[in-house]
C-alpha positions in Angstrom: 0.0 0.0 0.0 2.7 2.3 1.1 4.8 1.3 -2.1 1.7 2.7 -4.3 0.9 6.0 -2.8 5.0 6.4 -3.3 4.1 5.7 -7.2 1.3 8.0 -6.9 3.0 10.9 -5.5 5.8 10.5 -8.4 3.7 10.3 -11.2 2.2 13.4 -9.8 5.0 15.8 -9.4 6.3 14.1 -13.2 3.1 15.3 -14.5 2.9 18.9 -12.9 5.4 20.4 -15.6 2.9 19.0 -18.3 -0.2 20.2 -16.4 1.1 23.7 -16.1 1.4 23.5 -19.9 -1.9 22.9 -20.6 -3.9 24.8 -17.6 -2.0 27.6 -18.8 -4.9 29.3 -21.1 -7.6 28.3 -18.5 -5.1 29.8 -15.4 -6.3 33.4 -13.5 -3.2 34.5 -12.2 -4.4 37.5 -9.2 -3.2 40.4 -9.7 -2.7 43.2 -7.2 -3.3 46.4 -9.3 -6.8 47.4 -9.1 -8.9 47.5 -12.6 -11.1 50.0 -13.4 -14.4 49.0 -14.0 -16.4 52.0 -14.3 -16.5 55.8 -15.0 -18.8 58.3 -14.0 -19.4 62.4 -14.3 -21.2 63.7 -11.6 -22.2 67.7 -11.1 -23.9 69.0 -8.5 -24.4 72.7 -7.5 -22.1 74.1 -4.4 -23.7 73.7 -1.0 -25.5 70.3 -2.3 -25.0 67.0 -1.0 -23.8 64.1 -3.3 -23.6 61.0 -3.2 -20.9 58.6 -5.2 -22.7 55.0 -5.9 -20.4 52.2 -5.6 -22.0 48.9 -5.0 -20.4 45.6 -5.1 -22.3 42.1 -4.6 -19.1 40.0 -4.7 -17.8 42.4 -1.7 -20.9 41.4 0.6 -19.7 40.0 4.1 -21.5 37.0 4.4 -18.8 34.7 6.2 -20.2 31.1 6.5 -19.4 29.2 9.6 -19.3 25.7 8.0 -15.9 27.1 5.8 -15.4 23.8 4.6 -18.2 23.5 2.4 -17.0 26.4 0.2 -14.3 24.9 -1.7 -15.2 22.1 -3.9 -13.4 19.9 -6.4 -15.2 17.3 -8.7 -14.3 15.9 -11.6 -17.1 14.6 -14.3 -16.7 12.6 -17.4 -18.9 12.9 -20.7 -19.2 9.4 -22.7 -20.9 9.5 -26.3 -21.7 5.8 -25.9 -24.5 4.3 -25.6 -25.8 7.7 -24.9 -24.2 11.8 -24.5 -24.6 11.4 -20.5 -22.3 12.9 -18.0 -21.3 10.5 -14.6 -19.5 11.9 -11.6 -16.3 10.2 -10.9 -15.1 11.9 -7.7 -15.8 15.1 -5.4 -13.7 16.6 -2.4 -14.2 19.5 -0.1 -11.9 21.7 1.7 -11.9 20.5 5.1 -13.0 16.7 4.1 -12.6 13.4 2.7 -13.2 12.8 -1.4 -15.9 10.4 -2.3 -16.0 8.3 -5.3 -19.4 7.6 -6.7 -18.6 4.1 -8.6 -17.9 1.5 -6.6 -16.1 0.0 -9.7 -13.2 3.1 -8.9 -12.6 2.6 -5.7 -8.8 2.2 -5.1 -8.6 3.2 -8.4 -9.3 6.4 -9.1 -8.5 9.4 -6.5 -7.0 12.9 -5.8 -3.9 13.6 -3.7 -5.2 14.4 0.0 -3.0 17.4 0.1 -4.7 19.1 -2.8 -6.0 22.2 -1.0 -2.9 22.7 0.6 -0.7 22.8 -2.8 -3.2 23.6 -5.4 -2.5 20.5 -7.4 -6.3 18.9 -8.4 -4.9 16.3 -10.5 -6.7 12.8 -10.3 -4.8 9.6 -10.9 -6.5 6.5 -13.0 -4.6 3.4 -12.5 -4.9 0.8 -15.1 -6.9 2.2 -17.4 -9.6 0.3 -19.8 -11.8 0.8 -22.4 -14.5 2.3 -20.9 -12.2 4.6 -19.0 -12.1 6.9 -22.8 -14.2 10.0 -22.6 -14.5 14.0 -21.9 -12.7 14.6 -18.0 -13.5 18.3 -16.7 -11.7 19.1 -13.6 -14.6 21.8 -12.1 -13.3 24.4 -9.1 -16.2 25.8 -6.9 -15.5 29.0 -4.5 -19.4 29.5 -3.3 -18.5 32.4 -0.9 -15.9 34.3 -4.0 -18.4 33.3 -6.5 -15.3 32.2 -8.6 -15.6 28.9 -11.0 -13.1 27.4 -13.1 -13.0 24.8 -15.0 -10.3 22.5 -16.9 -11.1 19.9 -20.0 -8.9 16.9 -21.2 -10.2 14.3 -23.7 -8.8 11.0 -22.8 -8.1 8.5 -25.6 -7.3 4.7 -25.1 -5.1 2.5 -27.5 -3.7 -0.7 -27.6 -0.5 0.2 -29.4 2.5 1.9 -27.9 3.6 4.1 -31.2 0.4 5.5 -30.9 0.4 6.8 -27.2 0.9 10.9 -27.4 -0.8 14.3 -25.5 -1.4 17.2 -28.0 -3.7 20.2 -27.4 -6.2 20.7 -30.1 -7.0 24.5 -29.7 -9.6 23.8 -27.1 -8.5 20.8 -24.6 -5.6 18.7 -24.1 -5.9 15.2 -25.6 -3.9 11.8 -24.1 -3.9 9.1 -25.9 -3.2 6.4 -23.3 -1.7 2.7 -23.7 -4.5 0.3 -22.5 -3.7 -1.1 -19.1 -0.8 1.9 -18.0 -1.6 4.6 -15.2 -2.5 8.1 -16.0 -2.6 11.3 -14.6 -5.4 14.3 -15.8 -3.7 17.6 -14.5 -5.7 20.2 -12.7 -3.6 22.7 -10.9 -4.6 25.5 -9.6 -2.0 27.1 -6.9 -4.3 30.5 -6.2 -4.7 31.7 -2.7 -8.3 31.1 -2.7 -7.9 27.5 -3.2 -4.8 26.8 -0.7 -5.1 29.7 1.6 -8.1 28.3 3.7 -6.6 28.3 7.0 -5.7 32.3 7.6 -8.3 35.1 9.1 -10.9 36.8 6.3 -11.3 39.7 8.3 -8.0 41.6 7.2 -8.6 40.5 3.3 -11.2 42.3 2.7 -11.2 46.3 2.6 -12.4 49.2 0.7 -11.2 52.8 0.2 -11.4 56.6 -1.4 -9.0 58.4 -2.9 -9.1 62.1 -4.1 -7.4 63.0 -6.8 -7.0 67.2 -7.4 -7.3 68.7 -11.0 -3.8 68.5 -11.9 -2.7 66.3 -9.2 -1.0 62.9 -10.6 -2.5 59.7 -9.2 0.0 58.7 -7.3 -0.3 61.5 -5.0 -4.2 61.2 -4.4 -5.0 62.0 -1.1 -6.4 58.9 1.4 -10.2 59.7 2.4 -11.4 56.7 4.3 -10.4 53.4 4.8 -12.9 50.6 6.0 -12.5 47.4 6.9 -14.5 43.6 6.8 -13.9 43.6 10.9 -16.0 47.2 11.2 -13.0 49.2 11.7 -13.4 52.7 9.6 -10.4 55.4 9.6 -10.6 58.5 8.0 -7.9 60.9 6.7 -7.5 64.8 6.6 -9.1 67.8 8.9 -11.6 67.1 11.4 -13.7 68.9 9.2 -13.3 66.6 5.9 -13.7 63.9 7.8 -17.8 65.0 9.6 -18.5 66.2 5.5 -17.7 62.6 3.9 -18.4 59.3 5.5 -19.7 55.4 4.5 -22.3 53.9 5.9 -21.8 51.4 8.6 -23.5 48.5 6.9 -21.3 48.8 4.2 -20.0 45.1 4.3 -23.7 43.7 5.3 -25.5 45.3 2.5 -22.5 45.9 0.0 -23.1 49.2 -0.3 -19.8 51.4 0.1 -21.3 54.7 -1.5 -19.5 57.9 -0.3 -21.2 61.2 0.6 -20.0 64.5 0.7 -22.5 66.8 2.6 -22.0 70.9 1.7 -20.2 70.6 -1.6 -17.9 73.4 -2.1 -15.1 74.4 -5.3 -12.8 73.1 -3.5 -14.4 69.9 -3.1 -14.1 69.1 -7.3 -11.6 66.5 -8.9 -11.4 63.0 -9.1 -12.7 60.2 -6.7 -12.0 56.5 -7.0 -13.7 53.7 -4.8 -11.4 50.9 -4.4 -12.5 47.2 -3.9 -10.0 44.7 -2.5 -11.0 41.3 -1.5 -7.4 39.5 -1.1 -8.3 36.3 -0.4 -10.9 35.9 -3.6 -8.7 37.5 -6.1 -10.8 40.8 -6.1 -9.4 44.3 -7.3 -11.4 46.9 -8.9 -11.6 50.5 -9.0 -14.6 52.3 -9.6 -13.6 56.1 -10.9 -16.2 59.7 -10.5 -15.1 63.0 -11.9 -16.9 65.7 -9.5 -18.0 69.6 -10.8 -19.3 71.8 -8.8 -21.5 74.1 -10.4 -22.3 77.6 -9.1 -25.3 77.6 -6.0 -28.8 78.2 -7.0 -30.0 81.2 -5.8 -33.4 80.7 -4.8 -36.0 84.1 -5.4 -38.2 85.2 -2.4 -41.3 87.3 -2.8 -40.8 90.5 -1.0 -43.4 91.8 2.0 -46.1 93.2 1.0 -48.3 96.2 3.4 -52.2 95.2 4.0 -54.2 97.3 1.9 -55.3 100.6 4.3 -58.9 101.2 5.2 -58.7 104.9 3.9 -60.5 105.0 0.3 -58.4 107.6 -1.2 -55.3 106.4 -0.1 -56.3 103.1 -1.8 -57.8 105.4 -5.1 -53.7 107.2 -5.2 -51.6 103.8 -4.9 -50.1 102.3 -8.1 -51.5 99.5 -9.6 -49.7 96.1 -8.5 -48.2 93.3 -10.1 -48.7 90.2 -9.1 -46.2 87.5 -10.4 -47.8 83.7 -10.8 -45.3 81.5 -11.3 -46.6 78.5 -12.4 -45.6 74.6 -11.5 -43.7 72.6 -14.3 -46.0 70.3 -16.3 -44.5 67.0 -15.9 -46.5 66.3 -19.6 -44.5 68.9 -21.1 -43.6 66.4 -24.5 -47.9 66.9 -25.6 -47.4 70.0 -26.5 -45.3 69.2 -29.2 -47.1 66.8 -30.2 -50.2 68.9 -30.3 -48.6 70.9 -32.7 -47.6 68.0 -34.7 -51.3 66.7 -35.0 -52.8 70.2 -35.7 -50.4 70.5 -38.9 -51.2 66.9 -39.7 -55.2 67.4 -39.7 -54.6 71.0 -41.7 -52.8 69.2 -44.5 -55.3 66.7 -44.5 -58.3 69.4 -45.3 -56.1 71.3 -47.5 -56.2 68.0 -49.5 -59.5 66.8 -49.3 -60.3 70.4 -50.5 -58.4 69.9 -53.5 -59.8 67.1 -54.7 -63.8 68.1 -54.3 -62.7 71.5 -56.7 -60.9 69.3 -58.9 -64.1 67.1 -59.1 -65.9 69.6 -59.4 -64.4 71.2 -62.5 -64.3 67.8 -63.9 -68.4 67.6 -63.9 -68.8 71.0 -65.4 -66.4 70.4 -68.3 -68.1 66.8 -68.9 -71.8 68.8 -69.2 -70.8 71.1 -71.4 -69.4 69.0 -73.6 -72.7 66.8 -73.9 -74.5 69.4 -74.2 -72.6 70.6 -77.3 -72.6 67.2 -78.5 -77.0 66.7 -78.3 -76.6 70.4 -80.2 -74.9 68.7 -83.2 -77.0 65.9 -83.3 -79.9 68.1 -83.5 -78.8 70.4 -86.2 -77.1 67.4 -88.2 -80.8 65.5 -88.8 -82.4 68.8 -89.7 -80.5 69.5 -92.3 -81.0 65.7 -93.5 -84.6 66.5 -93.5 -84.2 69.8 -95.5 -82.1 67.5 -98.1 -84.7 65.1 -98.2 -87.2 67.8 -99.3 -85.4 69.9 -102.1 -84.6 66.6 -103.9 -88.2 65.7 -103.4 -89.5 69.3 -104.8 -86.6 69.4 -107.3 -87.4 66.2 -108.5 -90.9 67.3 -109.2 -90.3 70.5 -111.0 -87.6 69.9 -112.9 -88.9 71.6 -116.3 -89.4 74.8 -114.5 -85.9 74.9 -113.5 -83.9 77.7 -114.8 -80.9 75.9 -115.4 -77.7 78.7 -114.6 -74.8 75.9 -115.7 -74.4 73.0 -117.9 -73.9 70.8 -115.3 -77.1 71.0 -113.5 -79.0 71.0 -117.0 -77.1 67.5 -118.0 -78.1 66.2 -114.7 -81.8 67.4 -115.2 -81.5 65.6 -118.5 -80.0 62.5 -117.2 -83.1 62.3 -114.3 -85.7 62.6 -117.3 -87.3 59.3 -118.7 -85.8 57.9 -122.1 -87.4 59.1 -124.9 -89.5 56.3 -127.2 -87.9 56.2 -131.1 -88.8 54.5 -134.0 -86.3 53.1 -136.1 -88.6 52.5 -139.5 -90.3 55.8 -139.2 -86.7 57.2 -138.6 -85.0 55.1 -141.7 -87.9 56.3 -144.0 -87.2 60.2 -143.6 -83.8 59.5 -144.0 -84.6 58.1 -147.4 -87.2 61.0 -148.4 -84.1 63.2 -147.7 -81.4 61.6 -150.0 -84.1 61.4 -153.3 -84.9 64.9 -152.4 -80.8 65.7 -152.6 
């Protein structure tokens, strides 16, 4: 037994180079500067008070008594045979044992009991089959630092040596593992919030404002308050800075670490910055307020005014008065534009409408006067047929008496006229007469 968990613990510190290679693109390195998450311009009028939001929901102080249920390691495999399903292989917590979930793994499958303590997640599987092949993810839970991580390897099995190799394919490492051997899927993860469980929370958490002066570099910013996870608040500067800006004493309880400056004066204007540490979870940011102060609004008073006198022509001789009404802002001010809006809208629309009834109407008269014109042709065209009708009748009557003026109208008087009967024997016989009279 004791020769084995010697075996282990080699195989693991042989395979931490190798891990740090491929957890490097999932590692979150802390870093101490702060990082500025947002900006904000903020302008208030001198003698105001103001007030400089910051609120933070990771920064809440809600320290749980059981601490060892707030660190948890489990690793999961994905299978795509028989079905896509996902099985739990192991879980450990912080302060506790790991437990295996398939009996078929016990004393074969397990982390190193000083994980939390070096960082180093890696789980060991110790001859390795067939149905050992599948998607590992090596899953980091911080509940109270709401922080999750999470690191993939796809684990191959083969039956040939030549073919055994560890590649990363852009999104996971990939082992391709000799059927039978021991293997190691690395998941390290050396962070303070993973091996630093045994040291007081009070002292990692704490918040504080800077000013910053126009023209004034950042690293000379003056301190304004400092407050601490334990309750402890110390301010910075006069006595009477410190009674003009102050946090709230539930700042840690509610997460609210807003700062307000009562009585806001020139002097007053620059550059605030609310900074967030939470050492222990990894937390820095820095939340950033550029304060103007504009001039103080001068608020106008009525002026006293003497009760009328009882004496009537005192009252007649005094000057009319002027009385100012000032009237209260409608909070509906955006209808009146649009009441303008409709108004040109409905005139356009009767502008239109009377367009169209003159055009219409011009379009009626024209079509009545031309029908009329029309029946007035008619009328005059079947008169003068009739009148036609009658001088060819009467003509045709009297054509003897018709004093011819042209040879044209005599040859067609002649040509209406009935043939005219001869006799060709009676014709033939003067001709005759004629010649023996020659």
């Amino acid at each position: 037994m004791k020769m084995k968990n010697i075996m282990t613990q080699a195989l693991l510190f042989i395979h931490i180079p190798v891990a740090w290679l491929f957890t490097a693109a999932s590692g979150q390195p802390g870093s101490s500067s702060s990082v500025v998450v947002a900006g904000h311009n903020v302008s208030a009028p001198a003698g105001s008070k103001v007030m400089l939001q910051c609120v933070s929901g990771r920064m809440v102080w809600t320290r749980d008594s059981v601490r060892d249920r707030q660190r948890v390691v489990h690793w999961d495999v994905y299978r795509d045979h028989p079905e896509y399903s996902m099985e739990r292989v192991l879980d450990m917590f912080s302060a506790g044992e790991q437990r295996i979930y398939n009996s078929y793994n016990l004393g074969r499958v397990g982390l190193n009991p000083t994980a939390f303590r070096d960082g180093n997640f890696s789980m060991v599987i110790k001859d390795v089959t067939m149905n050992d092949r599948g998607l590992y993810s090596c899953n980091l839970h911080h509940l109270y630092c709401h922080l999750y991580e999470t690191v993939r390897i796809q684990l191959n099995i083969t039956k040939s040596r030549r073919k055994q190799q560890r590649f990363w394919d852009g999104q996971k490492a990939v082992y391709v593992i000799l059927l039978g051997s021991t293997v190691v899927l690395p998941c390290i993860n050396r962070r303070n919030i993973w091996t630093d469980w045994s040291r007081e929370e009070e002292d990692q958490q704490v918040v504080h404002w800077d000013r910053q002066s126009p023209g004034v570099h950042h690293d000379r910013a003056d301190r304004l308050v400092d407050l601490y996870a334990s309750g402890e608040q110390r301010s910075y500067g006069p006595l009477f800075l410190q009674r003009k800006m102050n946090i709230s004493s539930r700042a840690f309880s509610e997460g609210d670490f807003s700062l307000a400056i009562s009585d806001l004066q020139l002097t007053d204007q620059g550059m605030y910055s609310c900074h967030l540490h939470h050492h222990y979870c990894g937390l820095h940011e820095r939340r950033v307020f550029w304060v103007t102060v504009e001039p103080p609004v001068i608020l106008t008073t009525l002026s006293a005014k003497a009760l009328p006198s009882k004496d009537k022509e005192t009252a007649k001789n005094e000057s009319p008065r002027v009385i100012n009404v000032i009237l209260p802002e409608q909070r509906h001010h955006f209808l009146m534009p649009l009441g303008y809006i409709l108004t040109a809208l409905l005139l356009l629309a009767f502008i239109v409408l009377l367009i169209i009834l003159i055009a219409r109407r011009r379009r009626n008269r024209e079509f009545d006067q031309w029908a009329y014109t029309r029946s007035s042709r008619s009328l005059s065209s079947s008169e003068d047929h009739e009148m036609d009708v009658s001088q060819v009748t009467v003509c045709s009557g009297e054509n003897r008496r018709f004093d011819y003026k042209n040879n044209i109208l005599k040859e067609k008087t002649h040509t209406d006229v009935q043939p005219k009967f001869v006799d060709l024997d009676r014709e033939m016989q003067i001709f005759s007469k004629r010649g023996h009279e020659t």
